[in-house]
C-alpha positions as a Markdown table, in Angstrom:
| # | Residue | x | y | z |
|---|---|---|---|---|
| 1 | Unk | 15.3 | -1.6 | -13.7 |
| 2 | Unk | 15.6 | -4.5 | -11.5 |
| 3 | Unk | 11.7 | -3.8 | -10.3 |
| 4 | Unk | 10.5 | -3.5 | -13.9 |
| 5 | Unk | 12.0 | -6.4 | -14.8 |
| 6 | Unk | 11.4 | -8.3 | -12.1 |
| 7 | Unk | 14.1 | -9.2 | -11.4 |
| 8 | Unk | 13.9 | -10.0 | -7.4 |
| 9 | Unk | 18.0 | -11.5 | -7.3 |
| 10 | Unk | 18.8 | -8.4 | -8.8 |
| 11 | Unk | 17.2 | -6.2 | -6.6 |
| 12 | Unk | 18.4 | -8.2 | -3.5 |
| 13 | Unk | 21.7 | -7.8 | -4.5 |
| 14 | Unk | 21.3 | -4.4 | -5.5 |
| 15 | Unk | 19.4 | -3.5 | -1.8 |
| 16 | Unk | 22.6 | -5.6 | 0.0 |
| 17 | Unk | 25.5 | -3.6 | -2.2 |
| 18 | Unk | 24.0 | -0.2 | -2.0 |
| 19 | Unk | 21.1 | 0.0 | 0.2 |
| 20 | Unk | 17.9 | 1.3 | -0.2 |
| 21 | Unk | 18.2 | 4.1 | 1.5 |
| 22 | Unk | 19.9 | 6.1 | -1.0 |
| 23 | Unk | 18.1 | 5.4 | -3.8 |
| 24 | Unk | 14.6 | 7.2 | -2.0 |
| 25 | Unk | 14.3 | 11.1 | -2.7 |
| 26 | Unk | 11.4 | 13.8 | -1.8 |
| 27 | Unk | 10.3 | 14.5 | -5.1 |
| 28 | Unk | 6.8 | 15.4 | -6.4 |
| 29 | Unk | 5.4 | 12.7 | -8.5 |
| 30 | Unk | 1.9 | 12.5 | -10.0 |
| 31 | Unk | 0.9 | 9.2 | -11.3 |
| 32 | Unk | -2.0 | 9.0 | -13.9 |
| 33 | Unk | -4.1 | 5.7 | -14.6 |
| 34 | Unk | -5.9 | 4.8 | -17.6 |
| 35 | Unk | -9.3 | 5.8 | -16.0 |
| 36 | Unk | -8.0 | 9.3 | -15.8 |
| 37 | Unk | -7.3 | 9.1 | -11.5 |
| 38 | Unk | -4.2 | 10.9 | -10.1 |
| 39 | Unk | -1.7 | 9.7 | -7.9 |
| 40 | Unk | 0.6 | 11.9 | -6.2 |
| 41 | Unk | 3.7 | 10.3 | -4.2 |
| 42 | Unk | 7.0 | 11.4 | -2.9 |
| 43 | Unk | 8.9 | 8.2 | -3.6 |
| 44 | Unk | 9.8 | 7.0 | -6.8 |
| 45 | Unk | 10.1 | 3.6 | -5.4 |
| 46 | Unk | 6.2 | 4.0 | -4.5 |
| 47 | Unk | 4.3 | 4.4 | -8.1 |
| 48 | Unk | 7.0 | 1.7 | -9.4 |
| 49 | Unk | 5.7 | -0.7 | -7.3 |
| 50 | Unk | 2.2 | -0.3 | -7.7 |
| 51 | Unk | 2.8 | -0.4 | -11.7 |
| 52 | Unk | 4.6 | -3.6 | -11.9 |
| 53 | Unk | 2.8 | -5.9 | -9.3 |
| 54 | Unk | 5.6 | -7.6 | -8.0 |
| 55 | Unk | 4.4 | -9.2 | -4.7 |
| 56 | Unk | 7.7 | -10.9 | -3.8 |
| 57 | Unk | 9.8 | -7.6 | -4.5 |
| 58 | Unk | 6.9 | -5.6 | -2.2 |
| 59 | Unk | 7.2 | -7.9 | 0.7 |
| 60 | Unk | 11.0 | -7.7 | 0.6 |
| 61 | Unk | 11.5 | -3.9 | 0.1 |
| 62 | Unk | 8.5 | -3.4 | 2.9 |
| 63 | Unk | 11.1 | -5.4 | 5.2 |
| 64 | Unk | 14.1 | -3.2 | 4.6 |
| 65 | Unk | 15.0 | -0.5 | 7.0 |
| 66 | Unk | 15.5 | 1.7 | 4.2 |
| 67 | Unk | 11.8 | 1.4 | 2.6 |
| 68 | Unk | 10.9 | 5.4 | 3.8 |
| 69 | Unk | 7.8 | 7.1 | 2.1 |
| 70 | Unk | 5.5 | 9.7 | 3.2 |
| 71 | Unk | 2.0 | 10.1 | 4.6 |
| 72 | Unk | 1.3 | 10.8 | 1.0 |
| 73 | Unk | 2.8 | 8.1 | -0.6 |
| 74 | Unk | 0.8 | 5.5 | 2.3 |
| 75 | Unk | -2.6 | 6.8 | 0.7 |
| 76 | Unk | -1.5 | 7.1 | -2.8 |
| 77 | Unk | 0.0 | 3.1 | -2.8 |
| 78 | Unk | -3.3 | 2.1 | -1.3 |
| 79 | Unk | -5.6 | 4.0 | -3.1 |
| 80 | Unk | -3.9 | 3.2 | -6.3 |
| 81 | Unk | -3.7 | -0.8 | -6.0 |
| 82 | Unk | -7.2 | -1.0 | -4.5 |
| 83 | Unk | -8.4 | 1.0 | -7.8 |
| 84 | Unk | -6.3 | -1.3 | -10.1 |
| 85 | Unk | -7.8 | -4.1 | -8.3 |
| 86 | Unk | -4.3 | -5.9 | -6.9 |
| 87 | Unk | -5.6 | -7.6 | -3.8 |
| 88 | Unk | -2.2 | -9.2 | -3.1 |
| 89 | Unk | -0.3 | -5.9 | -3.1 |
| 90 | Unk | -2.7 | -4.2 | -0.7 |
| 91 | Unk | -2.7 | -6.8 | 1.9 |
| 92 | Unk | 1.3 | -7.4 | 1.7 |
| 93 | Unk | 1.7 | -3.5 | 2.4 |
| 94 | Unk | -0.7 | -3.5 | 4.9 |
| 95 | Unk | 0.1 | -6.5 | 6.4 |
| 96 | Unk | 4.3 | -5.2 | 6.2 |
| 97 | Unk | 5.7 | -3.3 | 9.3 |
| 98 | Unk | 6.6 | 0.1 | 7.4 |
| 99 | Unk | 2.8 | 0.1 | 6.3 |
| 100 | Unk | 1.9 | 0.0 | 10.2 |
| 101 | Unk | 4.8 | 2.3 | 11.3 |
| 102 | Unk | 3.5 | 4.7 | 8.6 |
| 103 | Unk | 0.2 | 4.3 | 9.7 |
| 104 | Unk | 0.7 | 5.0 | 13.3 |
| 105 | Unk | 2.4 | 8.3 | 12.5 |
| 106 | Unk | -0.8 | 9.8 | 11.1 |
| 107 | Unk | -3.0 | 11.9 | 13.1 |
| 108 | Unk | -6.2 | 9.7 | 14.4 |
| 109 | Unk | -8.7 | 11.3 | 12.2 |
| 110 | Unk | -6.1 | 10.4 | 9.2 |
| 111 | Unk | -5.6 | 7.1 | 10.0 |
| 112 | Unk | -9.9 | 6.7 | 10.5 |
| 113 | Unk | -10.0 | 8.2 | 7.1 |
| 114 | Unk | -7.7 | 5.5 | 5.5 |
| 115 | Unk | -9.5 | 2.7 | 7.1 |
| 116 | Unk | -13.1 | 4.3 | 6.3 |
| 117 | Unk | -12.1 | 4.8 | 2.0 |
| 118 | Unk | -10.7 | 1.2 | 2.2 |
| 119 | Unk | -14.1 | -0.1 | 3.4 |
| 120 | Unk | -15.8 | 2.3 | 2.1 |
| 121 | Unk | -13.8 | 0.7 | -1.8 |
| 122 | Unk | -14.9 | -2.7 | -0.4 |
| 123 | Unk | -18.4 | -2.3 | 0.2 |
| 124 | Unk | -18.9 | -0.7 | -3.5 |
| 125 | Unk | -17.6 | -3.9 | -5.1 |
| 126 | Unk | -20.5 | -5.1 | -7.2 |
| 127 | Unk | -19.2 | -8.5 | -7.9 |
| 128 | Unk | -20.6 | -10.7 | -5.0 |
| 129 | Unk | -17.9 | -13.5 | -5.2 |
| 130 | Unk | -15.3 | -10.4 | -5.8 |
| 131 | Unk | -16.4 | -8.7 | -2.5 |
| 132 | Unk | -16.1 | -11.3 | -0.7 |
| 133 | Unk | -12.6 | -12.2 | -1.8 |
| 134 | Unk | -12.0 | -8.1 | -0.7 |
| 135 | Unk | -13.2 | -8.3 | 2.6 |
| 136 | Unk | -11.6 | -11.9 | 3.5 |
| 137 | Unk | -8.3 | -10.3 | 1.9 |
| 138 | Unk | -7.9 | -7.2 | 3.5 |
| 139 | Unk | -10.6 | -7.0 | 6.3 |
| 140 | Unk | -10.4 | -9.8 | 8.1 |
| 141 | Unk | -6.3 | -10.5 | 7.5 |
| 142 | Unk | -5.6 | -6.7 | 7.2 |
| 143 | Unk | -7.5 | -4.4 | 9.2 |
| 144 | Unk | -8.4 | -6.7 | 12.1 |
| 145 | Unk | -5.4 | -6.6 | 13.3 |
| 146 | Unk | -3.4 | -3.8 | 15.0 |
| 147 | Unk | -2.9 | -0.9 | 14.4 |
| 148 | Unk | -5.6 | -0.5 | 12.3 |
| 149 | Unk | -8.5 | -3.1 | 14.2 |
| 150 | Unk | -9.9 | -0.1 | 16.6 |
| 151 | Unk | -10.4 | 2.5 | 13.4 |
| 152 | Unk | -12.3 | -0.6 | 11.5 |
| 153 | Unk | -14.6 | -1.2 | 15.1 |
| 154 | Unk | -15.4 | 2.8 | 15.0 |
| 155 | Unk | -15.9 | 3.0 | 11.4 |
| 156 | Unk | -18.4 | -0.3 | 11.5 |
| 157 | Unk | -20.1 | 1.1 | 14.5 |
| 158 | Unk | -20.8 | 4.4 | 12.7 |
| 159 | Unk | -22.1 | 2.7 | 9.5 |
């Protein structure tokens, strides 16, 4: 409740009393957008997240050693907040060090695959001015940078 409401002293106190940890189970979740896409995640504290936008309670939960998710959930959250267009919640899970310990657990041709769809996502931007907020956003702060700066090279070299 305290992430719907946003209500970021509520979840810090909930996160310092009872840890995250324990609230995160492996269930099968499948979220469905307005333009008909499907999400599938693993973590409930995933798809909550991505619905309510809350940048402040990302970047915190991101930071906790209890924030676990899945392989799945990694692709979902991205694929998900780059579809409903939330800039700022893509680069603050990229940018967080679960996003990059996540990232580094894929295989290489999964973790090529994630940075390929998310340039692939920029590049299709029509908007000119809204393209290049997108690649300033999460190109050059996000995927320059390790661990995901050698998969961007290959995937730029390749076309």
């Amino acid at each position: 409740m305290a992430l719907k409401y946003k209500s970021f002293s509520t979840l810090k106190y909930l996160v310092s009393e009872y840890r995250l940890r324990q609230s995160l189970k492996n269930l099968d979740i499948v979220v469905r957008t307005s333009d008909g896409a499907e999400y599938p995640f693993k973590t409930l504290i995933m798809p909550i997240l991505a619905k309510v936008k809350d940048v402040e309670a990302l970047s915190f939960l991101a930071r906790q050693d209890g924030f676990v998710f899945s392989a799945q959930d990694l692709n979902s959250f991205i694929s998900m907040t780059l579809s409903e267009k939330w800039l700022q919640g893509v680069k603050t899970f990229l940018a967080s060090p679960s996003a990059s310990f996540y990232f580094t657990a894929l295989s290489f041709e999964e973790q090529k695959l994630m940075v390929e769809r998310i340039v692939k996502f920029v590049s299709n931007v029509d908007d000119s001015k809204t393209k290049k907020t997108y690649i300033q956003g999460i190109i050059d702060e996000c995927l320059t940078k390790r661990p995901f700066n050698k998969h961007l090279v290959l995937t730029l070299i390749e076309g």
